[in-house]
C-alpha positions in Angstrom: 109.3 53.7 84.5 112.5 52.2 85.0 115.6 53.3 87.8 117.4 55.8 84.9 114.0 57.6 84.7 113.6 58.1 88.0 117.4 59.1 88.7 116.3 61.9 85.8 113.2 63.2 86.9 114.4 63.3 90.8 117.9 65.6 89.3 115.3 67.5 87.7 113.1 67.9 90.7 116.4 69.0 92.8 117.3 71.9 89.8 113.4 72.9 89.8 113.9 73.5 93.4 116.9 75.5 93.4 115.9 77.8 90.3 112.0 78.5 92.3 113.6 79.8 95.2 114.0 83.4 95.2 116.8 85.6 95.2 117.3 88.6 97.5 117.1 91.9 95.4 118.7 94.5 97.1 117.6 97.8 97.5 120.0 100.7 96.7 118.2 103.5 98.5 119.0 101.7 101.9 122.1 101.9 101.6 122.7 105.3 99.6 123.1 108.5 101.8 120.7 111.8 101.3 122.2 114.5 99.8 124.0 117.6 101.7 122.4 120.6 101.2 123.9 123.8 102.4 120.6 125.7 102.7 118.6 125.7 105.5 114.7 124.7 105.0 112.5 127.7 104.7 110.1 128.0 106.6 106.6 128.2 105.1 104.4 128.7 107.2 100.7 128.0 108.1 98.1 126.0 106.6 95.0 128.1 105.9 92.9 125.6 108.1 95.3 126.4 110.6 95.5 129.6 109.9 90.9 129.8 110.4 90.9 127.8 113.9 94.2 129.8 115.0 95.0 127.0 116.9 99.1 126.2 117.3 99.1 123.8 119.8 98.1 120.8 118.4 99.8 121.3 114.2 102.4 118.5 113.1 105.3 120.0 110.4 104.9 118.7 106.9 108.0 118.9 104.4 107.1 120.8 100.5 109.8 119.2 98.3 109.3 121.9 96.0 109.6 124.8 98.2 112.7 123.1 100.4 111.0 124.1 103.5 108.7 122.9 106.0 104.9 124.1 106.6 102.4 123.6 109.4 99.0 122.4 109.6 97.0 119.2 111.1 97.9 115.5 110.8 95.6 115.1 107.5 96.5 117.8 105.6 98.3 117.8 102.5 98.3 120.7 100.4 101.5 123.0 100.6 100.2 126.4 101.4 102.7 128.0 99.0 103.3 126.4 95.9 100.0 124.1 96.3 101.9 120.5 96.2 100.3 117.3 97.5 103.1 115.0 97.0 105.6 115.8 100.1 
């Protein structure tokens, strides 16, 4: 190969280099703010396991984004006791 042809392949090396490196996407949901609701949450109440061991002490809130309102029951449930929805 002669000096040209190397010239050429190291300008293309540099270009490869700069088009490979990745750009930062950014992420619009960090920097959005939640929506301001006027209502309150409801409050839904118990799970039905919690509601069996009667047991209060020890039962984390989970939020029903259906219902708008927060439930209780234990760490690994997930099942809204009013409308039935697994998804938060």
């Amino acid at each position: 190969m002669s000096n040209s042809d190397d010239k050429k392949n190291n300008a293309t090396d540099e270009n490869s280099a700069d088009d490979s490196t990745p750009s930062v996407i950014p992420f619009p949901q960090s920097k959005t703010k939640p929506k301001v609701s006027q209502q309150k949450p409801r409050e839904l109440g118990l799970s039905k396991l919690a509601q069996k061991l009667e047991a209060t002490a020890s039962l984390k809130g989970h939020w029903c984004s259906r219902c708008h309102g927060i439930w209780y029951g234990y760490g690994g449930e997930c099942e809204c006791p009013v409308c039935g929805n697994r998804n938060g």
